[in-house]
Each structure stands twice: as structure tokens, then as C-alpha cells.
DRENVEXRO-908936 format. One record per residue (C-alpha): residue number from 1; z, x, y. Coordinates in nm, 4 decimals. Each point is the difference from the previous one (the first is absolute). Last residue first. Layout:
% DRENVEXRO-908936
pos;pz;px;py
NUM;Z;X;Y
...
END
This chain:
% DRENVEXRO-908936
pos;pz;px;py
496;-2.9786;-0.1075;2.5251
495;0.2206;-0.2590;-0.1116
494;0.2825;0.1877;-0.0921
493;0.0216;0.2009;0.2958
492;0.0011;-0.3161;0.1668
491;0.2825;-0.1638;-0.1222
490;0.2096;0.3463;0.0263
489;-0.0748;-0.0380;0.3820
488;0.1122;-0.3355;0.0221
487;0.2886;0.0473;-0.2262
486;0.1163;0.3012;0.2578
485;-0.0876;-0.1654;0.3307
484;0.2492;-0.3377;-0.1574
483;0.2860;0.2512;-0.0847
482;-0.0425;0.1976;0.3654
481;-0.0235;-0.3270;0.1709
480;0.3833;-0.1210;-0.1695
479;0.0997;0.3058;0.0620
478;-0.1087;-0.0204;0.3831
477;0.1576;-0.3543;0.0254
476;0.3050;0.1233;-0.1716
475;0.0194;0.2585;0.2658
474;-0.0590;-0.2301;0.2867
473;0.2726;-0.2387;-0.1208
472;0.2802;0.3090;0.0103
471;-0.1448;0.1142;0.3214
470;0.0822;-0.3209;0.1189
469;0.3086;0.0089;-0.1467
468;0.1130;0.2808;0.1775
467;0.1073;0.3364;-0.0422
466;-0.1150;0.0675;-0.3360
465;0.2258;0.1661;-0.2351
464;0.0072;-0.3580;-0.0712
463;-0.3059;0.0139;-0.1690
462;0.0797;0.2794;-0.2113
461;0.3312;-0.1848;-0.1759
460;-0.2086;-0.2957;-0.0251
459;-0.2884;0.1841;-0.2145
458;0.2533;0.2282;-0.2188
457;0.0274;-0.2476;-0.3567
456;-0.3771;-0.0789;0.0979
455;-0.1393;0.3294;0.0013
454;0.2342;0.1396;-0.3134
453;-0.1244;-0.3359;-0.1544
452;-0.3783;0.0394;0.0550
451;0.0320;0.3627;-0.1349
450;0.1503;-0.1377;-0.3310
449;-0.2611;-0.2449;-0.0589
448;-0.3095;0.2324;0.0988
447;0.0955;0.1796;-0.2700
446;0.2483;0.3009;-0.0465
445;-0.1221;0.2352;-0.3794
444;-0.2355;-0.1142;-0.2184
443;-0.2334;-0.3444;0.0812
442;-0.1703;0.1377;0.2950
441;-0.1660;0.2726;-0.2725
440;-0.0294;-0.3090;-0.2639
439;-0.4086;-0.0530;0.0490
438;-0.1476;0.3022;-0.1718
437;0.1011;-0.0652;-0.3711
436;-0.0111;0.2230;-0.2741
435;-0.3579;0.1405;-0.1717
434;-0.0204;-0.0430;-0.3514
433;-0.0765;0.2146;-0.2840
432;0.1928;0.3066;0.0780
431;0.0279;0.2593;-0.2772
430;0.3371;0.1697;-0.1014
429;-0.0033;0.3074;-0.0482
428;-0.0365;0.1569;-0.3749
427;0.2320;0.0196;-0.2647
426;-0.0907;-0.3386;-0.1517
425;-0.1733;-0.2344;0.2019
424;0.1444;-0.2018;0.2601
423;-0.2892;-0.2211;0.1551
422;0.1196;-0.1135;0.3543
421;-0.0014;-0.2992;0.2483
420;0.1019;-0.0106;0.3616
419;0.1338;-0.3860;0.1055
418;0.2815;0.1776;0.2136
417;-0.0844;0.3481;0.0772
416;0.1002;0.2994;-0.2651
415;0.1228;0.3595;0.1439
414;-0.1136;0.2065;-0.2434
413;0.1340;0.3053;-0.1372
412;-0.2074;0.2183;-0.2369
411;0.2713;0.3218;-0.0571
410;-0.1763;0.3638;0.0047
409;0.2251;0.0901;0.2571
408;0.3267;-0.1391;-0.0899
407;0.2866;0.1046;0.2293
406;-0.2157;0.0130;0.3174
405;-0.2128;-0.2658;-0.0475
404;0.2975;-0.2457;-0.1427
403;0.1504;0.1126;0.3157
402;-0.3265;-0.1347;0.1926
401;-0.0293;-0.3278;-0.2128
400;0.3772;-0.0795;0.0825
399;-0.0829;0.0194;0.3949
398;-0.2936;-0.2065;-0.0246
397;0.1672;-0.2431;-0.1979
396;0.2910;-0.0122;0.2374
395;-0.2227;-0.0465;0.2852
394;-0.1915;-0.2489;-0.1517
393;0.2909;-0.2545;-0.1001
392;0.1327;0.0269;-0.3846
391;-0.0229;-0.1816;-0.3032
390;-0.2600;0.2327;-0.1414
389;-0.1256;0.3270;-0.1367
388;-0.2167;0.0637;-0.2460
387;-0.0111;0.2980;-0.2039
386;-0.3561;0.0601;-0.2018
385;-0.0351;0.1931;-0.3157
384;0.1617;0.2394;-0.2458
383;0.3649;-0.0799;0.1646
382;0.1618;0.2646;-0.1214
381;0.2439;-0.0246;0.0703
380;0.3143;-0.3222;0.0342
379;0.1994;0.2332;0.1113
378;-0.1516;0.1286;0.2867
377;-0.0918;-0.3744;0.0981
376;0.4221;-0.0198;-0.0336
375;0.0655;0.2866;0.2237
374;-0.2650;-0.0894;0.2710
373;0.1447;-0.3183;0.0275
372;0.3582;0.1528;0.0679
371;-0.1309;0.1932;0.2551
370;-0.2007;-0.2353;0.1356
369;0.3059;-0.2793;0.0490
368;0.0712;-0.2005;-0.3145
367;0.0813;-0.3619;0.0849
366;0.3117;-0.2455;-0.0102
365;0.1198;0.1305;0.3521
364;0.3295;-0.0391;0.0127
363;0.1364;0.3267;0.1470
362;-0.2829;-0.0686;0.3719
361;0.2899;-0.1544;0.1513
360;-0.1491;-0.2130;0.3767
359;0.1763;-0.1017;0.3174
358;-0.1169;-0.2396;0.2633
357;0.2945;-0.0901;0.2163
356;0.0041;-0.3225;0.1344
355;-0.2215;-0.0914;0.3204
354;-0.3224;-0.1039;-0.1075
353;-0.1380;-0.2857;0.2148
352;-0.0678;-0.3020;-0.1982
351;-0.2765;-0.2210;0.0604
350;0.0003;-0.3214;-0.2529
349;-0.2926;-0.1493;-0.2267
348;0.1363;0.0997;-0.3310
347;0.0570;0.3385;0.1299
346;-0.1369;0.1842;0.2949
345;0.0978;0.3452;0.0864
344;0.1277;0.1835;0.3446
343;0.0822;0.3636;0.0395
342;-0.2511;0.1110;-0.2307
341;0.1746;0.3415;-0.1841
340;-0.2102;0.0825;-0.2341
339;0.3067;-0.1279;-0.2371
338;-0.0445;-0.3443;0.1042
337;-0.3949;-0.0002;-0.0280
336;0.0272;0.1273;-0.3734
335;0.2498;-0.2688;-0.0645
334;-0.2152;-0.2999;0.0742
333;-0.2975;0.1617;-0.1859
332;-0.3335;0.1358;0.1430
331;0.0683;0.3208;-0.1957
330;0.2164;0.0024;-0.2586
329;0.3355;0.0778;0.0203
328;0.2110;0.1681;-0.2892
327;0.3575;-0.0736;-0.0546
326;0.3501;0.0559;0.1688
325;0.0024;-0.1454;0.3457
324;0.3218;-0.0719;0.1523
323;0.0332;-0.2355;0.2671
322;0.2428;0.0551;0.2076
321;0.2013;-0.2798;0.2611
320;0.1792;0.0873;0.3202
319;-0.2484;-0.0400;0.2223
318;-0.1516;-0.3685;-0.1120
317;-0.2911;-0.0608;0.0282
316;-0.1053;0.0923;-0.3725
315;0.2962;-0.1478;-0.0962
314;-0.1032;-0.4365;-0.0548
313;-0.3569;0.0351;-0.0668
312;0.0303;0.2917;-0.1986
311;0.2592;-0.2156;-0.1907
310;-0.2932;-0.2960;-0.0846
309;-0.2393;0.2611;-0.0487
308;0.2130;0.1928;-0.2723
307;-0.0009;-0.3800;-0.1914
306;-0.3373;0.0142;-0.1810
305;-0.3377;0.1438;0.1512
304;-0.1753;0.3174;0.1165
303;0.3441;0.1725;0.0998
302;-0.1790;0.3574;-0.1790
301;0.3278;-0.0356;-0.2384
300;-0.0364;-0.4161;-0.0346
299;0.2758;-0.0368;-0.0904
298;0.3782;-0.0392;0.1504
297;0.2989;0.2306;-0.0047
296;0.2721;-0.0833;0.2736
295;0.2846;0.2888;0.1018
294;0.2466;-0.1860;0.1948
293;0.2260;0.0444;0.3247
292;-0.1692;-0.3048;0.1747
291;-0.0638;-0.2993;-0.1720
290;-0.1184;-0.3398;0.1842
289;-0.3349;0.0375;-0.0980
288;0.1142;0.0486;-0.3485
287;0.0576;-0.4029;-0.0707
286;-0.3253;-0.0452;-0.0070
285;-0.0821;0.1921;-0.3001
284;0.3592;-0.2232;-0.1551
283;-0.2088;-0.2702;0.0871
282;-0.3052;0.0964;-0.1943
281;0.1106;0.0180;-0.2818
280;0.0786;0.3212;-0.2239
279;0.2118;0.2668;0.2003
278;0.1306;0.2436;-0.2633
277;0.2836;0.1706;0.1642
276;0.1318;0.3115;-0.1098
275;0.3131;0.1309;0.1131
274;0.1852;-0.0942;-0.3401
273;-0.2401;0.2897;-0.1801
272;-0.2067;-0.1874;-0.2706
271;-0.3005;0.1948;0.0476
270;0.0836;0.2921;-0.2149
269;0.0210;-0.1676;-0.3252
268;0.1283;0.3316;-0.2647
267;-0.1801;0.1965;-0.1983
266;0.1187;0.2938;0.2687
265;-0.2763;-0.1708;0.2295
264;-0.1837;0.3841;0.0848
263;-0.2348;-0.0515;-0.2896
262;-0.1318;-0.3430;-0.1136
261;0.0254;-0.1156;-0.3803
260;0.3528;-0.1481;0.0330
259;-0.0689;-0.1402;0.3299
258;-0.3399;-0.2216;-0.2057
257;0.1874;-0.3600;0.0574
256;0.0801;0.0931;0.3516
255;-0.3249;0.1412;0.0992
254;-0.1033;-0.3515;-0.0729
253;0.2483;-0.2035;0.1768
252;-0.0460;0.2024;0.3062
251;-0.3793;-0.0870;-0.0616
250;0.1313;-0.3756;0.0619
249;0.1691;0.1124;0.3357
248;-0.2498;0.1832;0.1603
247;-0.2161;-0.3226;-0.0831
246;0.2471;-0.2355;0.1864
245;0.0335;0.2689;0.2910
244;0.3036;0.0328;0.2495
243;0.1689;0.2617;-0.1411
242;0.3230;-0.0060;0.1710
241;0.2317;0.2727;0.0510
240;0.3031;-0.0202;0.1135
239;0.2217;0.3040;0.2039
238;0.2658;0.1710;-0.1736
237;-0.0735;0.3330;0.2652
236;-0.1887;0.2671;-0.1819
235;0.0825;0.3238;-0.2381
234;0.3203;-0.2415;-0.1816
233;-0.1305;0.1793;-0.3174
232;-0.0529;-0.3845;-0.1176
231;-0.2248;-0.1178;0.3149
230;-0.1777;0.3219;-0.0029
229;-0.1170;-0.0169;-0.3884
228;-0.0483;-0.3875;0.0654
227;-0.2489;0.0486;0.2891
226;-0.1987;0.2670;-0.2065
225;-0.0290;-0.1925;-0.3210
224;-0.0443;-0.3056;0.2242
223;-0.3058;0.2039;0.1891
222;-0.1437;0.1315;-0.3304
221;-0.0192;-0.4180;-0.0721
220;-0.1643;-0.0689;0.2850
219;-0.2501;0.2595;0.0101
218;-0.0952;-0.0839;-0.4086
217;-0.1529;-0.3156;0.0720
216;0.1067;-0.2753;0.2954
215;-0.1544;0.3019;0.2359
214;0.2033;0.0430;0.2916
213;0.0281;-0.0612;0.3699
212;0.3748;0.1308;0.1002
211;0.1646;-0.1856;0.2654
210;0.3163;0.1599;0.1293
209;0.1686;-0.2213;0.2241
208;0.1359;0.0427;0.3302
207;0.3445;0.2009;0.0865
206;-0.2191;0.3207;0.1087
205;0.3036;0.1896;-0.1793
204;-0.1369;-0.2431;-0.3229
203;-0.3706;0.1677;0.0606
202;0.1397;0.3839;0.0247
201;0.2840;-0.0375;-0.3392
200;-0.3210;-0.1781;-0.2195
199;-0.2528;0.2886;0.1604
198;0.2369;0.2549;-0.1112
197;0.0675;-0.1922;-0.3355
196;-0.3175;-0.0283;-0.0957
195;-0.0959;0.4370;0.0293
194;0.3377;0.0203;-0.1574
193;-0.1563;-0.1896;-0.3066
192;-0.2998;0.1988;0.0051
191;0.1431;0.3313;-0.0235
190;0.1784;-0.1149;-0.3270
189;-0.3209;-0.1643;-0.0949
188;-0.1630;0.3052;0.0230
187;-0.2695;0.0786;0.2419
186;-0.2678;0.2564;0.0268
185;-0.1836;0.0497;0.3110
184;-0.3066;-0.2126;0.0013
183;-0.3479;0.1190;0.0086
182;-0.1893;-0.2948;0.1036
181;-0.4211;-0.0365;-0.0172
180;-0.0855;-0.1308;-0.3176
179;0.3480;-0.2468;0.0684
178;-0.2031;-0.3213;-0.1911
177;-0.1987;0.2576;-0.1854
176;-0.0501;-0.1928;-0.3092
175;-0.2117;0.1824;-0.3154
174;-0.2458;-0.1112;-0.2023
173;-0.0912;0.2663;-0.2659
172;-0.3171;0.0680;-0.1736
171;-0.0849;0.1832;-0.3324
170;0.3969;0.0654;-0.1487
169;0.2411;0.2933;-0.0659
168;0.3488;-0.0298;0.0462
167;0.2162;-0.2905;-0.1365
166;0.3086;-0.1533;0.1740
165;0.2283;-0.0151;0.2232
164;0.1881;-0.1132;0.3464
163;0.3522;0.0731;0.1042
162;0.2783;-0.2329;-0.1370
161;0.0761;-0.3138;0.1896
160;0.3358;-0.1503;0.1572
159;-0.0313;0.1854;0.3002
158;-0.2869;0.2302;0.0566
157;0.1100;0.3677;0.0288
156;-0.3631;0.0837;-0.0511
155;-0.2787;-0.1958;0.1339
154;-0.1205;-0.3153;-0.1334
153;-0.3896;-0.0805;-0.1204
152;-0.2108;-0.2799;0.0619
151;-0.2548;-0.0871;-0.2616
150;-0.0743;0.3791;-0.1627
149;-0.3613;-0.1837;-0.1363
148;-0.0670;0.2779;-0.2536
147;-0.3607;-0.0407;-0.1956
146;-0.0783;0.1752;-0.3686
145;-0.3691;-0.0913;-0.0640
144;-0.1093;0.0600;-0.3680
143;-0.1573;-0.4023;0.0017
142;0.3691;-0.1272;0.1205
141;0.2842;0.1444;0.0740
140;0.3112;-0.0863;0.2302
139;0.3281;0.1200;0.1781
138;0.1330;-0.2084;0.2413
137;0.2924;0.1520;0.2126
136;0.3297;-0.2173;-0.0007
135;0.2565;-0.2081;0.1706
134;0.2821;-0.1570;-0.1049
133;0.2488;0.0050;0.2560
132;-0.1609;0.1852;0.2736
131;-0.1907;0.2784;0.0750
130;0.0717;0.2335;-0.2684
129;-0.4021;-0.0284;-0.1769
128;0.1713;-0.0027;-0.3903
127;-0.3118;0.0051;-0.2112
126;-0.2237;-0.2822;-0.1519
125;-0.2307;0.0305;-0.2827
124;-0.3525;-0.1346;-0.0664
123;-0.2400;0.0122;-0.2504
122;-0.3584;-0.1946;0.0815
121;-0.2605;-0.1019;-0.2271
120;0.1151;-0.4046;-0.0412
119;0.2419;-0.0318;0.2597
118;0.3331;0.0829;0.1041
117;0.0682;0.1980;-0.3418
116;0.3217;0.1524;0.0660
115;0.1773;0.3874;-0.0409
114;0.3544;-0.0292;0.0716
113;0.1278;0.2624;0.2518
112;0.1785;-0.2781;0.1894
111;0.0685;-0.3569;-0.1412
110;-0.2377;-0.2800;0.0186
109;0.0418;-0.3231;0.1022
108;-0.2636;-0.2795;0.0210
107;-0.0542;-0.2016;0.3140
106;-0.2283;-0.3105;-0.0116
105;0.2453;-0.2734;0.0547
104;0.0749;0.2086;0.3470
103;-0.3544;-0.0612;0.0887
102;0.0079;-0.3958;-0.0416
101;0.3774;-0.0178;0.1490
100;-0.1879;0.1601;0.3479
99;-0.2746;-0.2289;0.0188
98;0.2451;-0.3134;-0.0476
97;0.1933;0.1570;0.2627
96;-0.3302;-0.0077;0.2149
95;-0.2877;0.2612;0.0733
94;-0.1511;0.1015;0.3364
93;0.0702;-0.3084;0.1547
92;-0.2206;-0.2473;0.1265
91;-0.0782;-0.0476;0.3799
90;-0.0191;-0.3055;0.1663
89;-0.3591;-0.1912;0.1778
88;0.0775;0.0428;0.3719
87;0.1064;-0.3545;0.1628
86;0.2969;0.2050;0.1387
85;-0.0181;0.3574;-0.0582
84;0.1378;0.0801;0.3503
83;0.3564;-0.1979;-0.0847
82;0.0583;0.1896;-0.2822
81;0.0706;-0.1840;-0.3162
80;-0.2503;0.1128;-0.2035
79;0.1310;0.3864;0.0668
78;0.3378;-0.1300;-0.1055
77;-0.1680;-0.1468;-0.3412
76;-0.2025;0.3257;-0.0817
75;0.3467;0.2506;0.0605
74;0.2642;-0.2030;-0.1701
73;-0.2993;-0.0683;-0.2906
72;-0.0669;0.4104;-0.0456
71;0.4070;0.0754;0.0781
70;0.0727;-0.2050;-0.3333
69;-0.3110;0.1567;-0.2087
68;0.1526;0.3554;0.0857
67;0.3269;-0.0962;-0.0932
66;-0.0817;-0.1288;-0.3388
65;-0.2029;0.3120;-0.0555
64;0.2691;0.2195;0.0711
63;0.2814;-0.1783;-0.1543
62;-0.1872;-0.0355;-0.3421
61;-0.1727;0.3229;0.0866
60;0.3343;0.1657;-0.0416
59;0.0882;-0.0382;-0.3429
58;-0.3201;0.0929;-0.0986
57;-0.0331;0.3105;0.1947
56;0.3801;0.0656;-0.1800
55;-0.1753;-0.0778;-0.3535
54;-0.2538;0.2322;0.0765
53;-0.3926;-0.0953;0.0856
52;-0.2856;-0.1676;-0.1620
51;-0.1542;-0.2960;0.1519
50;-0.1909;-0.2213;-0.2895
49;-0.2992;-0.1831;0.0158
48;-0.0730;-0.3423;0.1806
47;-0.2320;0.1262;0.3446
46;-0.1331;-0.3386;0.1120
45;0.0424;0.0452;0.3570
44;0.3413;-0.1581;0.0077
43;0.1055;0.2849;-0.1978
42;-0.1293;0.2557;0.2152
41;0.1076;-0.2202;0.3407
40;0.3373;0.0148;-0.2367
39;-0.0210;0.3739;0.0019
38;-0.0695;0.0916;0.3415
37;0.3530;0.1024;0.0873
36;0.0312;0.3046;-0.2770
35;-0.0581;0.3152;0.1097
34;0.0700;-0.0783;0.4310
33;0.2670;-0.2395;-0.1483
32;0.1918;0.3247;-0.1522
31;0.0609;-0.1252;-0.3417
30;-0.0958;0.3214;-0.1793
29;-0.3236;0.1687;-0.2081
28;-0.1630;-0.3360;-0.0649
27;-0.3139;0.0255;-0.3592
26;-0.1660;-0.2996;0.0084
25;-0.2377;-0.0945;-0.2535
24;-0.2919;-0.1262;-0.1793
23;-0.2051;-0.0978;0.3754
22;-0.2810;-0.2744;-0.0556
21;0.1573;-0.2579;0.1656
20;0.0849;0.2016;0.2974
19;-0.3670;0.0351;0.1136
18;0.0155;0.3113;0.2051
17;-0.0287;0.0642;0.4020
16;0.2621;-0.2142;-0.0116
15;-0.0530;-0.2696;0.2771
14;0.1834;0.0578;0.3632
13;0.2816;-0.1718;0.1186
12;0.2102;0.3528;-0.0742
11;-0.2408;0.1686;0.2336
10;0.2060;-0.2031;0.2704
9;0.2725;0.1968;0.0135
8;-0.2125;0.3251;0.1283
7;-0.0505;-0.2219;0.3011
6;0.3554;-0.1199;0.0216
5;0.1096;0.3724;0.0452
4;0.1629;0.1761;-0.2729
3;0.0342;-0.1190;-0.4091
2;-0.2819;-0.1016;-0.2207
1;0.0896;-0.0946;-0.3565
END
């Protein structure tokens, strides 16, 4: 599933590019929505095989899935219901519950390092990824083609999970370079934890709230470990925290029934410290605004959708509030404009003007930085073919394929664009048989969506820089001229 700026969103309305019908299987790698959230459009499209993943993947897409199909409808019916789509025929959603239950029916457990048959001619197996709870790289072969899709990978010192592995030696090799282009300094969960508490002790002096954006899977649940771990060693003020997220919540219960199989918990349920909160209706959300003094956790982590708008709403004004960033932004997202530092933002309609403290704890991050991406392509060698990387924005592609360059000379790395088709024959390069797409360059990255509500979230403010409202009126009118000059003149160049 798509995930940025509402024009890259909107490639999820699109067709396959496939006939789902006629697909054997489906192989997931985690529940991430972003690797999972267009299976019940699949399903709904006529795909009825199975969906292969690990029992944890499994356990998760119920909740996942569910979720996803839940925020599709919200979404569709409150966009019917605006007041400037009146008369306008209404919008469907993506995929409904009943879309989501379909594709959960069809997933079919399999446990790591066991060698499958997904479909007729092809072997597969699946390796611990350590990104999140039950994750995994996707090894398969089929016609004397060995092929290595890493699916996201976690860096080292990653709470609850053990460090990636598998096999060496394969043809072709898909690798993610989400942080292609980061070297981090090394962080242990010790150094971590005092890393969270400093910014705790700094936004509670500030006497506001601490609101913390945060992924409902895997962030939230390495910030309880971390939360609790202060809470009990007495390391932070006995301050409540709420996490105000119904799905948050339900993969809680999840990590929860697989503690004893998780690292770092002691075998032991970690998220049922006395200071937590589980906020679950929508009253008790409400009831935060009021709160001051308390660290709130809400999804979504980029603050696309779900409850975090509601209290960004309600402390980004104010002074003595912080919001704590602690995941990856991608461009054209809510959060990515935050932490650029706009001093204004729109949500849900409203203008607020940034005045809390913007803060941000790179410890959590769920992904290998180059360094530690380099280490596991090293030992995954040799790679007899092609290395493709993915999952990551240009400049950290770019930046990945030149220290591949450096470190692997003789390596074939290519740098795949969406719709791009290739023949993977064994031992040699992989051979492109399809050219990508040329139209999605506005699509990746800010769009015209997020740069029309920086302007509009700072137009009053500028006007009334102005010294008078005349020159306030005379300025709109020249805007207003400028707009109209500009469509005239794009009319015509299109004509002639």
C-alpha cells in the first residue's frame, strides 16, 4: 500500500497491473500495512489462493487488516459527507471489512527456516528479517533461479527481535534501503532508554504534555518496554501514560501472548505496568484534552490518520506541550512537514500554528541503516546476478547504490522503477523486459497537496503583515489574477 502525499495515495485506486485471479500464491514478509494493506482489494479482485507468512504475521494481519478496512469506510463516508461534494456522485472505498475477513481467511502459517511449496514449481523458505514481531526474508526457487527478497530488515540492538539471517549465495537479491543513505551511531537499548528519559524529564519541566506519534506495531510496544523499565527503576516522574489507540492496543494483546518468545521482556508481560492506560472509546480520547502533565501515545506514526491528529490539534499550539517523534517520515506526510520545521500545518480542515516543542529519538528506528545493510548484502554473497534495491526514496537509493559501488565492484545493482519488468536468469544479470512508468515523478516525494496547505495554513498571518486592509484586498485580487493569467497561459500552450 501507498503511503506519503495524497497523490502517491491514490495509486492504491488504481487496477493491478496483473489479473489477481490467476495468481497461485502470496508469499507477506510482515504486517506492516505498507506490505500488507492491499490485500483485501487482492482478494476482492478475485485473487482466492493462499497468503503465506509466520504465525505472528498471521496473528497480526487479523488486527491489521481489520483496521485497515475500518479507517478505508471512516475515510470514503466522511469525504461523502462534505459539504463541497454535494450532488457529486460518492466515492467507494478502497476495500471493506468484508474485504479484509476474505484475505485473512486465506492466510496459511509457516514457521521459519522451513522449506514450502507455495506453488506448483516454486520452493520457498522464510528467514528471520528483525524488524518486527514476526517478520522474515523470502527465500525462493524456481526453474534453477535462487531469488532473495530481504523484505524490511532491523538493525542491531533491536528490541524484542534477534538480528537478521539466513543463507548466502543466491542469483538476484531484492534488497530495502529505507535508511540507504543514514549512518547512525550505534545505540544500545541501555543508551536508548536514557536518551527517553531526558526528553521525558525536559517535556514534563515544560509542564504540557508529551505527545509521542507512534506506530500501533512494534514502536509502541518498544516504547512500553522502555516507559515501564523507567517507571519501575523510579528513572522518571510516576506520571500516566495512555495509549490512546484501539489497534495499538489489540497488537499489545499479541506481543503479549508471544513475551515468552521475545527477547528483552524477561518472559514476562511487559505492558501491564499500573501507569499504563489503554484508552479504547472515544470518550475517554476526548477526555485527554483536558490533561496536562501526561505522556499520550496515539497512531498514526507519520500523523496521516487515527487519533494523533485529534491531540496535535489540541498541543501543537500550545507552548508548553512536546511532541516526540520517534519513527520514520515520509515525504509529503503530516509528520514529515512537522519535523521540517513548518511553523503552521493544517489538519482535518483546521490551521494550527506550531508552537510546542518539536523533538525527535532516532534509537527506535525499526530499520537497518547502510552500514548495517551493507553487512547483511555482504553476507548474503555472492549474489551471482542482479541486486535490486527498493523500498526507499531516490536519494537514499542513490546513495546505497554508490557504497554498494565502492564495496562491491563487480556487483549488478539496479535501481528498479515502479511497473519495470525483468527476466532473472541464472547467474547472469538480470534482463529488463519492461519499461517503468514515466507519469509518478509529481506523485513521489511533497505534492501539490502539501504545498497548498503550508500556503494556506500561513496566508492570513502574511496578509496582515500588511498594513491595511486595503492592501490586504488588493493582494488577494492580484493572486487571484496571477492564478487565472497562469491557467490561461497553460490553456494555450496546450492548444497550440
Amino acid at each position: 500500500m501507498f503511503q506519503g502525499s495524497r497523490t502517491l495515495e491514490r495509486l492504491n485506486l488504481e487496477p493491478f497491473a496483473f489479473d489477481p485471479a490467476r495468481l497461485d500464491a502470496v508469499i507477506v514478509t510482515h504486517a506492516h500495512i505498507d506490505h500488507s494493506g492491499l490485500l483485501p482489494k487482492l482478494a476482492a479482485a478475485g485473487f482466492t489462493g493462499p497468503i503465506w507468512c509466520t504465525g505472528p504475521t498471521r496473528d497480526l494481519l487479523e488486527h491489521m487488516l481489520a483496521d485497515a478496512a475500518r479507517l478505508q469506510e471512516y475515510e470514503t463516508e466522511r469525504h461523502n459527507r462534505r459539504r463541497d461534494r454535494a450532488g457529486e456522485d460518492p466515492f467507494d472505498p478502497l476495500f471493506t471489512a468484508a474485504d479484509a475477513a476474505a484475505a485473512f481467511a486465506l492466510c496459511r502459517t509457516v514457521d521459519l527456516e522451513e522449506e514450502f511449496l507455495p506453488a506448483p514449481g516454486f520452493r520457498a523458505r522464510l528467514w528471520n528479517a528483525g524488524h518486527i514481531l514476526g517478520s522474515a526474508s523470502v527465500e525462493l526457487e524456481a526453474g534453477g533461479v535462487s531469488v532473495l527478497c530481504s523484505g524490511d530488515l532491523g538493525p542491531d540492538n533491536k528490541a524484542f527481535q534477534r538480528d537478521p539471517h539466513g543463507r548466502s549465495g543466491f542469483d538476484h537479491v531484492i534488497c530495502e534501503c529505507t535508511y540507504g543513505d543514514t549512518v547512525r551511531d550505534p545505540v544500545s537499548i541501555e543508551e536508548r532508554r536514557r536518551l527517553l528519559q531526558a526528553e521525558v524529564e525536559a517535556a514534563l519541566v515544560r509542564g504540557g504534555n508529551l505527545v509521542i506519534p507512534a506506530f500501533a506495531l512494534e514502536r509502541t510496544q518498544e516504547l512500553l518496554l522502555d516507559l515501564g523499565h523507567l517507571l519501575s527503576e523510579r528513572a522518571i516522574p510516576a506520571v500516566p501514560v495512555f495509549i490512546d489507540s484501539p489497534l495499538a492496543i489489540r497488537t499489545t494483546e499479541v506481543f503479549a501472548r508471544y513475551a515468552h518468545e521475545l527477547e528483552d521482556t524477561g518472559k514476562s508481560d511487559v505492558f501491564a505496568h499500573p501507569a499504563f492506560h489503554y484508552v479504547t472509546d472515544i470518550a475517554g480520547s476526548v477526555a485527554l484534552n483536558s490533561m496536562s502533565g501526561a505522556i499520550i501515545i496515539a497512531a498514526s506514526g507519520m500523523c496521516e490518520g487515527g487519533r494523533i491528529r485529534h491531540h496535535l490539534l489540541h498541543n501543537l499550539h500550545r507552548r508548553d506541550s512536546t511532541v516526540l517523534f520517534v519513527g520514520y517520515q515520509a515525504q509529503g506526510s503530516l509528520g514529515r512537514v512537522i519535523t521540517d520545521g513548518a511553523q503552521r500545518v493544517r489538519i482535518s480542515g483546521q490551521d494550527v500554528r506550531v508552537r510546542a516543542q518539536i523533538r525527535s529519538l532516532h534509537g527506535y528506528s525499526a530499520h537497518a541503516d547502510q552500514s548495517e545493510l551493507l553487512a547483511w548484502i555482504a553476507e548474503r554473497s555472492p549474489i551471482a546476478g542482479s541486486l535490486f534495491l527498493d523500498h526507499g526514496e531516490q536519494e537514499a537509493q542513490e546513495a546505497m547504490r554508490r557504497a554498494l559501488q565502492r564495496r562491491f565492484p563487480q556487483l549488478n545493482v539496479r535501481l528498479p522503477e515502479i511497473g519495470e519488468e525483468y527476466l532473472l536468469p541464472p547467474g547472469e544479470s538480470a534482463l529488463r523486459s519492461a519499461t517503468g512508468r514515466t507519469d509518478l515523478g509529481d506523485a513521489l516525494g511533497r505534492d501539490w497537496q502539501n504545498d497548498y496547505a503550508a500556503f494556506a495554513s500561513s496566508l492570513k498571518q502574511d496578509l496582515m503583515r500588511l498594513k491595511s486592509d486595503r492592501e490586504r484586498k488588493e493582494a488577494i485580487a492580484q493572486m487571484a489574477r496571477i492564478l487565472q493569467s497562469y491557467a490561461a497561459h497553460k490553456e494555450r500552450h496546450r492548444k497550440a
